[in-house]
Gaussian input, Z-matrix of N, CA and C with variables (Angstrom, degrees):
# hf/3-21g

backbone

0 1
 N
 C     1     B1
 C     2     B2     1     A1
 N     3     B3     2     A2     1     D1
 C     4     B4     3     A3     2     D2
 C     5     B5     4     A4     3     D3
 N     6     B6     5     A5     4     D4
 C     7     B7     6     A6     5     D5
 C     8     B8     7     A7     6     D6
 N     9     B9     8     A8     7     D7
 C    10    B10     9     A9     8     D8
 C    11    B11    10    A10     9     D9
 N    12    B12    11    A11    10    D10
 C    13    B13    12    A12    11    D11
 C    14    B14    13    A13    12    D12
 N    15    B15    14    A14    13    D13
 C    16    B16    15    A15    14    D14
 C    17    B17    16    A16    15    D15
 N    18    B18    17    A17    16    D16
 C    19    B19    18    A18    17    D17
 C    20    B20    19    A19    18    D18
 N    21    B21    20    A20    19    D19
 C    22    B22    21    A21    20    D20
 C    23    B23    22    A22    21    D21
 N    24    B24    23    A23    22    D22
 C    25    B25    24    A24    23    D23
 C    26    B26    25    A25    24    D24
 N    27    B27    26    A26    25    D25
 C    28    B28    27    A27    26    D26
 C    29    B29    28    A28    27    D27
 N    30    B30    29    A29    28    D28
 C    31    B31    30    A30    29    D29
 C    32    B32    31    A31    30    D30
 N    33    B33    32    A32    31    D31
 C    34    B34    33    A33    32    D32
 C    35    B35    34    A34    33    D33
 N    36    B36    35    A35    34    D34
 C    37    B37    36    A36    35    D35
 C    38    B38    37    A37    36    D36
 N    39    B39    38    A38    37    D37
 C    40    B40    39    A39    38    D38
 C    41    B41    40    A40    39    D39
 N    42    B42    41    A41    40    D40
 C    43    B43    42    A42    41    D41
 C    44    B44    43    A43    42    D42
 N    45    B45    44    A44    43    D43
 C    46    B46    45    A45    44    D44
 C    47    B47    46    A46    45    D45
 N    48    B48    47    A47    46    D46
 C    49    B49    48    A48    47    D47
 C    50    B50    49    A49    48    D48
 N    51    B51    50    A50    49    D49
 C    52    B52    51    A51    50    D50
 C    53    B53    52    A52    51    D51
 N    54    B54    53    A53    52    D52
 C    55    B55    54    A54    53    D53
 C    56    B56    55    A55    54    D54
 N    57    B57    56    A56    55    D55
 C    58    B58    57    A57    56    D56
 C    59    B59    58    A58    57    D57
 N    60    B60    59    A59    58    D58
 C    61    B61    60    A60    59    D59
 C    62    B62    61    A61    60    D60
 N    63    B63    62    A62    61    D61
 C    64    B64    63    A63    62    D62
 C    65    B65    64    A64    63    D63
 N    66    B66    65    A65    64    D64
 C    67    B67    66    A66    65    D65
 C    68    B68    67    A67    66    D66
 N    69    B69    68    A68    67    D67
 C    70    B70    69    A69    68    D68
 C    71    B71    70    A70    69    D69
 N    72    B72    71    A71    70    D70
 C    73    B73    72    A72    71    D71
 C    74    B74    73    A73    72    D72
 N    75    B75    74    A74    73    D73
 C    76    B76    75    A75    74    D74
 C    77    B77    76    A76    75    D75
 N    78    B78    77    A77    76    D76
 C    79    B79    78    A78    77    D77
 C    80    B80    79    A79    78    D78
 N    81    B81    80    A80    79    D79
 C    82    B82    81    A81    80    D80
 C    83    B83    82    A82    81    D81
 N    84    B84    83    A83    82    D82
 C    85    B85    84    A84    83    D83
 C    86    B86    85    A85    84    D84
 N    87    B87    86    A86    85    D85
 C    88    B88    87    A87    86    D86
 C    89    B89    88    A88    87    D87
 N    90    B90    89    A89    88    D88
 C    91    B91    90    A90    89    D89
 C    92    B92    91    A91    90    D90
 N    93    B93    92    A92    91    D91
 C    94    B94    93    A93    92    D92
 C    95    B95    94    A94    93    D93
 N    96    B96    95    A95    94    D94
 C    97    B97    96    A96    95    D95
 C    98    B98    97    A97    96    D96
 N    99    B99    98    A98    97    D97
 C   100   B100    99    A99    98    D98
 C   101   B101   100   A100    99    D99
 N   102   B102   101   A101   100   D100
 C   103   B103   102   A102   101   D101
 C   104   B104   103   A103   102   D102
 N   105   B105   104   A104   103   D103
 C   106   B106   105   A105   104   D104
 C   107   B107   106   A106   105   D105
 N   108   B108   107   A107   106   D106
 C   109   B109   108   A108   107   D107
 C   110   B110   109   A109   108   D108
 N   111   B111   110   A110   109   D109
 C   112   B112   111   A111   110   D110
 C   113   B113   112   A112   111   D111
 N   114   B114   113   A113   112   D112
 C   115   B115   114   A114   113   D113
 C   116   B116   115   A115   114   D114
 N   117   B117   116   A116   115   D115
 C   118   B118   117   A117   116   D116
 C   119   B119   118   A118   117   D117
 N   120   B120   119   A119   118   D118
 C   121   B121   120   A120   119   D119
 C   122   B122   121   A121   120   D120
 N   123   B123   122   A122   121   D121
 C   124   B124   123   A123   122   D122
 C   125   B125   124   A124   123   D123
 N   126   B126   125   A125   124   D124
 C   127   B127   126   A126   125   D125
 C   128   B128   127   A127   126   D126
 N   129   B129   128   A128   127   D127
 C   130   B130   129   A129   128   D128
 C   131   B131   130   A130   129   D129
 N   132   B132   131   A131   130   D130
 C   133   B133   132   A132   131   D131
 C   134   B134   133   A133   132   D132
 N   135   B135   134   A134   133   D133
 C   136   B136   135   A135   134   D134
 C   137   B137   136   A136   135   D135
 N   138   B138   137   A137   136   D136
 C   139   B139   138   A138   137   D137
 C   140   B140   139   A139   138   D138
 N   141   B141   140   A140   139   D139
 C   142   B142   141   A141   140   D140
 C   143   B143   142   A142   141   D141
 N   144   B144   143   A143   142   D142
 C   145   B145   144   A144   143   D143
 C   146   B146   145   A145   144   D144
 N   147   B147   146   A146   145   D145
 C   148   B148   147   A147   146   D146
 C   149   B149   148   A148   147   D147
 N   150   B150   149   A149   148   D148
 C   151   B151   150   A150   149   D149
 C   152   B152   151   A151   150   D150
 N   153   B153   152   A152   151   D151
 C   154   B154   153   A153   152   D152
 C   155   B155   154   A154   153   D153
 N   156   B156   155   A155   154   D154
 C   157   B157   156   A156   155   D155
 C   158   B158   157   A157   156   D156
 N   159   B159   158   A158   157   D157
 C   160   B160   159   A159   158   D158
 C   161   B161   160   A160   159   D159
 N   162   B162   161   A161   160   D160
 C   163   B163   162   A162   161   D161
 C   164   B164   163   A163   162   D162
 N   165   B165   164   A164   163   D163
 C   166   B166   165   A165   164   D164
 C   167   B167   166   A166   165   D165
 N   168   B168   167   A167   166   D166
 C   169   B169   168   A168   167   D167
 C   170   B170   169   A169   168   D168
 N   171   B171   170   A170   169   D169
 C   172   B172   171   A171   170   D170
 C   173   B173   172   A172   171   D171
 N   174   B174   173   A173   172   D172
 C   175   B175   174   A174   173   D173
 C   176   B176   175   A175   174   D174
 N   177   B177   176   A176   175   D175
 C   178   B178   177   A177   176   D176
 C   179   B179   178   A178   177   D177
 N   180   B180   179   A179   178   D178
 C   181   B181   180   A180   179   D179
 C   182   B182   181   A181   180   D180
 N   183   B183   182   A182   181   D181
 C   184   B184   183   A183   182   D182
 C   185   B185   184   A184   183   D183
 N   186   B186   185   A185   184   D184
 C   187   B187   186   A186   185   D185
 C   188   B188   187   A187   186   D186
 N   189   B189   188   A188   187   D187
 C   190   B190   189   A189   188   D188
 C   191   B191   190   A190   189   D189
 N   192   B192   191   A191   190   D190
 C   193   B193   192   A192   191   D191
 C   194   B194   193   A193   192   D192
 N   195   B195   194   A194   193   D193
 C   196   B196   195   A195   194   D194
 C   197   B197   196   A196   195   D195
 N   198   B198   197   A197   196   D196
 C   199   B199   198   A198   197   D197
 C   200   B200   199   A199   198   D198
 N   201   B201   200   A200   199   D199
 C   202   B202   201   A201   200   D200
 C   203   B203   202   A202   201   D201
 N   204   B204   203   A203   202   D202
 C   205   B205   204   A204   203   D203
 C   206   B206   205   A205   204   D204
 N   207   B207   206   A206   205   D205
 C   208   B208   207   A207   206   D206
 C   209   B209   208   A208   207   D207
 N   210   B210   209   A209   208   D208
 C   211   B211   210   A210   209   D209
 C   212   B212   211   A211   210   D210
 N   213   B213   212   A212   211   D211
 C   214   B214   213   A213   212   D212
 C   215   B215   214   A214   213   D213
 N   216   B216   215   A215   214   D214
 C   217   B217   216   A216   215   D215
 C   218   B218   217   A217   216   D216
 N   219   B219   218   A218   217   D217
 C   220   B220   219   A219   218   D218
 C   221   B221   220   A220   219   D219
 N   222   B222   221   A221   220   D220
 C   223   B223   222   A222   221   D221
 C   224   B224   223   A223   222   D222
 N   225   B225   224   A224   223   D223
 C   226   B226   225   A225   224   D224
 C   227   B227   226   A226   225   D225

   B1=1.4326
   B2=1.5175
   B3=1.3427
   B4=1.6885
   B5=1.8667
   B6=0.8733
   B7=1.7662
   B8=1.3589
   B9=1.8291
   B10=1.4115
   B11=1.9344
   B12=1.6040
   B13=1.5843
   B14=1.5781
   B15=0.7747
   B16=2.0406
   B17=1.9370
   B18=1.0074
   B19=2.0112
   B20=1.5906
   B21=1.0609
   B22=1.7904
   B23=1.4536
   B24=1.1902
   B25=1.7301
   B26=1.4722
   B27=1.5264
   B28=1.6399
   B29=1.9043
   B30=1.5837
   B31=1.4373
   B32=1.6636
   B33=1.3141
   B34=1.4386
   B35=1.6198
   B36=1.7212
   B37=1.1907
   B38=1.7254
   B39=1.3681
   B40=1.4345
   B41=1.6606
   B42=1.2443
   B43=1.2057
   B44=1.9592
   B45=1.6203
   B46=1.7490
   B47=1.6931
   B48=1.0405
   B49=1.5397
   B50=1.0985
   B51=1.1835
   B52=1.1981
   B53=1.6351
   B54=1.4406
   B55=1.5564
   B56=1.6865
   B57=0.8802
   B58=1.9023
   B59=1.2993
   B60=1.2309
   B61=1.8546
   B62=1.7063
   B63=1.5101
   B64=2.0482
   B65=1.8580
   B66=1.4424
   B67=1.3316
   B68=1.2801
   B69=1.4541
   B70=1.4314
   B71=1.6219
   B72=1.6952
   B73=1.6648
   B74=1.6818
   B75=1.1569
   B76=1.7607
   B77=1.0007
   B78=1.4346
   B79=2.1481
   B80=1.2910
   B81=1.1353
   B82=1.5575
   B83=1.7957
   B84=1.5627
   B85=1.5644
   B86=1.6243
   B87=1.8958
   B88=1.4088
   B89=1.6901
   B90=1.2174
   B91=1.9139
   B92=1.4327
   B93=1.6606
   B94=1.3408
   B95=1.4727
   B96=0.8106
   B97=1.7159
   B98=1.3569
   B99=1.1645
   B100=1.4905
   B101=1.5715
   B102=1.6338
   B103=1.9332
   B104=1.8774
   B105=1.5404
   B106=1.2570
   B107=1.7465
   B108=1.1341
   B109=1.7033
   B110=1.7752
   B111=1.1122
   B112=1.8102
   B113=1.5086
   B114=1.6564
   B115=1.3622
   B116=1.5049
   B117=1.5083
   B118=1.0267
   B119=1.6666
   B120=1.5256
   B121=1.7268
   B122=1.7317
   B123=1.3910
   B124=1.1738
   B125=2.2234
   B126=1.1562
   B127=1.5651
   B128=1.5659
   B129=1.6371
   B130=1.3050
   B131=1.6920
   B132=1.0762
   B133=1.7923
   B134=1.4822
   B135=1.0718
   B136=1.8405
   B137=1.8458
   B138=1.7121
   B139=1.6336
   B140=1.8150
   B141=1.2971
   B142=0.5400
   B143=1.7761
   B144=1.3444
   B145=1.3963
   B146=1.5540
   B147=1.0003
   B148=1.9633
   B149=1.3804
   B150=1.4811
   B151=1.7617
   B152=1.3707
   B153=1.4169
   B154=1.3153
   B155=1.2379
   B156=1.6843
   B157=1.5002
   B158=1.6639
   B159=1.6595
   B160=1.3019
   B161=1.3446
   B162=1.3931
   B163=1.7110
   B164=1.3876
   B165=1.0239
   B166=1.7774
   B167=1.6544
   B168=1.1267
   B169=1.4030
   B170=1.4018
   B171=1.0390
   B172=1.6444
   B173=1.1351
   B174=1.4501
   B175=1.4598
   B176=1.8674
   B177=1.3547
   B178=0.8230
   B179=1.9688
   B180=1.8185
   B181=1.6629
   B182=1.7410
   B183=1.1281
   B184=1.4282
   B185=2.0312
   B186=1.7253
   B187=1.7582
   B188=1.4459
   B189=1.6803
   B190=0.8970
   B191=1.5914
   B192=1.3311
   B193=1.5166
   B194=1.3916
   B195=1.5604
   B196=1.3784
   B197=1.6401
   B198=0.9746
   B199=1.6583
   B200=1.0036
   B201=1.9280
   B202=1.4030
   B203=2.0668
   B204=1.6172
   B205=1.3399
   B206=1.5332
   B207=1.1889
   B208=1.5356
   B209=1.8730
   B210=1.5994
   B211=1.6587
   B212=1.4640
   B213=0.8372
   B214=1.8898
   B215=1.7458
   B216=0.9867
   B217=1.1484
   B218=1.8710
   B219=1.2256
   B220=1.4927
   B221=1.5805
   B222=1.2337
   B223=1.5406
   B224=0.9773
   B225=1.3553
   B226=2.0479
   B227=1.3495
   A1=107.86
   A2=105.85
   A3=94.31
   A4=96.51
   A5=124.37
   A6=116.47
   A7=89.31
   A8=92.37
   A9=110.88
   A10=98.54
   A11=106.96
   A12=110.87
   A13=111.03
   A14=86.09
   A15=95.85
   A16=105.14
   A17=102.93
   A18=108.32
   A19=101.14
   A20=97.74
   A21=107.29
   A22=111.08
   A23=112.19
   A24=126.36
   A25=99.07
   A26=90.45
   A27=92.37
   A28=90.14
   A29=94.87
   A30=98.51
   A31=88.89
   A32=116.05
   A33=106.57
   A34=123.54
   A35=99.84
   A36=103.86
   A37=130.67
   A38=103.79
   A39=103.19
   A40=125.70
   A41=115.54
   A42=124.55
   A43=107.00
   A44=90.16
   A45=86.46
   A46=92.79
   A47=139.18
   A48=111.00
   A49=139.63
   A50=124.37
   A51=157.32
   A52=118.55
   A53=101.06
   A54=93.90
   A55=124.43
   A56=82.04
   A57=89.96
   A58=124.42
   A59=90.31
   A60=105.67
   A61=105.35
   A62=94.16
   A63=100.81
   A64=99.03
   A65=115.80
   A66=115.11
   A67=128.58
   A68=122.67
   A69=145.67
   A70=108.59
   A71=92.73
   A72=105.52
   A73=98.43
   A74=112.55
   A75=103.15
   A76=119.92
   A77=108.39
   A78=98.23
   A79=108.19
   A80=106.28
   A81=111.53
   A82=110.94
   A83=92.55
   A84=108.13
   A85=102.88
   A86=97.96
   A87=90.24
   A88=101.49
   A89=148.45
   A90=140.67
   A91=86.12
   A92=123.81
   A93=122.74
   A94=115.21
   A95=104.90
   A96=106.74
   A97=96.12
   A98=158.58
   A99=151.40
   A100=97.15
   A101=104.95
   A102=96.66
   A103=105.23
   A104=103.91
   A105=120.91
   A106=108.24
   A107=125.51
   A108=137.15
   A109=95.32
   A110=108.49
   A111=110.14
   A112=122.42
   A113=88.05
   A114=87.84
   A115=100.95
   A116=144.73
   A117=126.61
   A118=102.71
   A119=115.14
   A120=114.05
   A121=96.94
   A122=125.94
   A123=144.15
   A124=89.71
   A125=114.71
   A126=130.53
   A127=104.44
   A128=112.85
   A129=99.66
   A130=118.05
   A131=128.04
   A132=135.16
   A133=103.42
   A134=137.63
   A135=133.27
   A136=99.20
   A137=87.16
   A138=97.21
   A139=97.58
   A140=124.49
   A141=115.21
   A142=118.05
   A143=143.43
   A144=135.87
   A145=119.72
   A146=111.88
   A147=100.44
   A148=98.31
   A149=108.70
   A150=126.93
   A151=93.21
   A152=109.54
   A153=118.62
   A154=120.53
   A155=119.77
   A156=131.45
   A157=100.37
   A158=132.52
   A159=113.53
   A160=118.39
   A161=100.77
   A162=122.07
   A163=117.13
   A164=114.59
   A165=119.01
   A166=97.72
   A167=134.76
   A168=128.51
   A169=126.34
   A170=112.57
   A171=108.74
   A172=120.24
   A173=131.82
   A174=129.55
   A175=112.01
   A176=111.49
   A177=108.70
   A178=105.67
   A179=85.17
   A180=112.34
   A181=97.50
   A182=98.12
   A183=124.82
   A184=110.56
   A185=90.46
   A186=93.80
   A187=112.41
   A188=118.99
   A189=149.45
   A190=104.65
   A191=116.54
   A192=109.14
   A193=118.77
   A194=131.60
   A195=115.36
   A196=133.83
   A197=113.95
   A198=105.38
   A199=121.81
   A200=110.98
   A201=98.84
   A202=105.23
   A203=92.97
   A204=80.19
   A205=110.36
   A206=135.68
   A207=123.21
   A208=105.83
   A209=92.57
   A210=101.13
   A211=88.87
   A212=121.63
   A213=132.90
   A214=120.19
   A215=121.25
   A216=120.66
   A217=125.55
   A218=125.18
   A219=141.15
   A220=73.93
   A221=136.23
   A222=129.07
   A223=116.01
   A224=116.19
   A225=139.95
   A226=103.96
   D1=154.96
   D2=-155.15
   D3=-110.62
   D4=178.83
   D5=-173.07
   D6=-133.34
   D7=137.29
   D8=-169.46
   D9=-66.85
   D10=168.59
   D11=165.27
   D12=-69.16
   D13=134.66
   D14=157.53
   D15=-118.22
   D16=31.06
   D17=149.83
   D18=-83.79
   D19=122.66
   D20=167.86
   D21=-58.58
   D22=153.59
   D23=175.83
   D24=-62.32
   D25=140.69
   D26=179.45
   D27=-127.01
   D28=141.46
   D29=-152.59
   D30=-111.36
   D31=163.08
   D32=167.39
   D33=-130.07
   D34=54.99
   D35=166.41
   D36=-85.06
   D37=107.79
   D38=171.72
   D39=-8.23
   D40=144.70
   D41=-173.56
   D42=-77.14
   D43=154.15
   D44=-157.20
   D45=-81.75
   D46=-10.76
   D47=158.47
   D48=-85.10
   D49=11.33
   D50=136.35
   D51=-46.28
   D52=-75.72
   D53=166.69
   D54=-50.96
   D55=-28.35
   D56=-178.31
   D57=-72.62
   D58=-29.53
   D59=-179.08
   D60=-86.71
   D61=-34.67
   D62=-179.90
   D63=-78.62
   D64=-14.76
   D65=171.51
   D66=-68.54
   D67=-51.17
   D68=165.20
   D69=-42.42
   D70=-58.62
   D71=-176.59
   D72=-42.63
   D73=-82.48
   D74=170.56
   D75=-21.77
   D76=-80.79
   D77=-178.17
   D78=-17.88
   D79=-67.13
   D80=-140.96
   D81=-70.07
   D82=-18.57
   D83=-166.97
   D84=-70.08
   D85=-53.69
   D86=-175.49
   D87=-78.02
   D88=-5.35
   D89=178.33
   D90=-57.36
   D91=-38.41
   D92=-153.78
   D93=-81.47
   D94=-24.67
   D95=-176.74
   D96=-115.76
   D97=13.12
   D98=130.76
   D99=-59.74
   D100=-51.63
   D101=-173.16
   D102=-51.35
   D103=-51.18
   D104=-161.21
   D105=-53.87
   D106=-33.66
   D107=-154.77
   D108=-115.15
   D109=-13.50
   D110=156.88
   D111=-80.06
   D112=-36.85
   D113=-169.99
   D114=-84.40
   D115=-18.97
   D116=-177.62
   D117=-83.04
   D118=-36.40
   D119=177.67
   D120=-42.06
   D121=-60.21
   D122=-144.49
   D123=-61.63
   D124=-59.85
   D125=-175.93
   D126=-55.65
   D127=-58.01
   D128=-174.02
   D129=-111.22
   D130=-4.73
   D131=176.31
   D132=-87.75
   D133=-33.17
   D134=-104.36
   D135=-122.83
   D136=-0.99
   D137=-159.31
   D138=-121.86
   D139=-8.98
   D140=-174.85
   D141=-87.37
   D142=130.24
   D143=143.47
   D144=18.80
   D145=104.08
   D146=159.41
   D147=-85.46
   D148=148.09
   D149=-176.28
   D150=-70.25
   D151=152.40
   D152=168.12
   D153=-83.09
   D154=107.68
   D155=-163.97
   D156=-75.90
   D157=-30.99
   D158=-146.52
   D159=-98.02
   D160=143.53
   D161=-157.39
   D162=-33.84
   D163=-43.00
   D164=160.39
   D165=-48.86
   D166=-94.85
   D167=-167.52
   D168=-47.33
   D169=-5.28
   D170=161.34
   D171=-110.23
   D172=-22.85
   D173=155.21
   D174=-52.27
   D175=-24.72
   D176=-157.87
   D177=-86.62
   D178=-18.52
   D179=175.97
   D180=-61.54
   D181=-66.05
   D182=-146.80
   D183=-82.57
   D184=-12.96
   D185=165.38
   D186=-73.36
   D187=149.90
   D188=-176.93
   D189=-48.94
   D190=-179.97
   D191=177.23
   D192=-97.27
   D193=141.82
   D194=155.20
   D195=10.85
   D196=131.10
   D197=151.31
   D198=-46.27
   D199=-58.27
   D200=-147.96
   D201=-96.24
   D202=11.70
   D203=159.31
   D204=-112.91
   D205=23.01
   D206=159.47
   D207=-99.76
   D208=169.12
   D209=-153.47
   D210=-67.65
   D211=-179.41
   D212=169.32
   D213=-73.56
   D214=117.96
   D215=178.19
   D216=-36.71
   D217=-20.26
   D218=-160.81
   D219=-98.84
   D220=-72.21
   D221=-153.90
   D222=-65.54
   D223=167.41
   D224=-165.69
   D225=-88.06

């Protein structure tokens, strides 16, 4: 019968400055492309008009047409 090892498990997790340094790398990767995708929103969205939301101006969207541009009531 054969006798188990008593050598301890040898594990193969990367060394911890390593993780730390592959940690940062992230941070910084995603700070970078949040900066990067602002700054293009910021160049091409950022300039444009917001629609005019207030209740006067959209009733005013959303009212019917003129009189004198609908057909006449007597006609087909």
């Amino acid at each position: 019968m054969s006798m188990p090892s008593t050598e301890p498990a040898t594990t193969v997790d990367p060394p911890r400055p390593l993780l730390r340094r592959l940690g940062r790398e992230l941070v910084w990767l995603v700070v970078a492309k949040i900066a990067v995708i602002s700054l293009i929103w910021w160049v091409v969205a950022s300039h444009y008009d917001r629609p005019d939301t207030r209740p006067a101006a959209i009733e005013q969207l959303l009212a019917p047409a003129s009189s004198s541009s609908s057909p006449q009531a007597g006609s087909p």
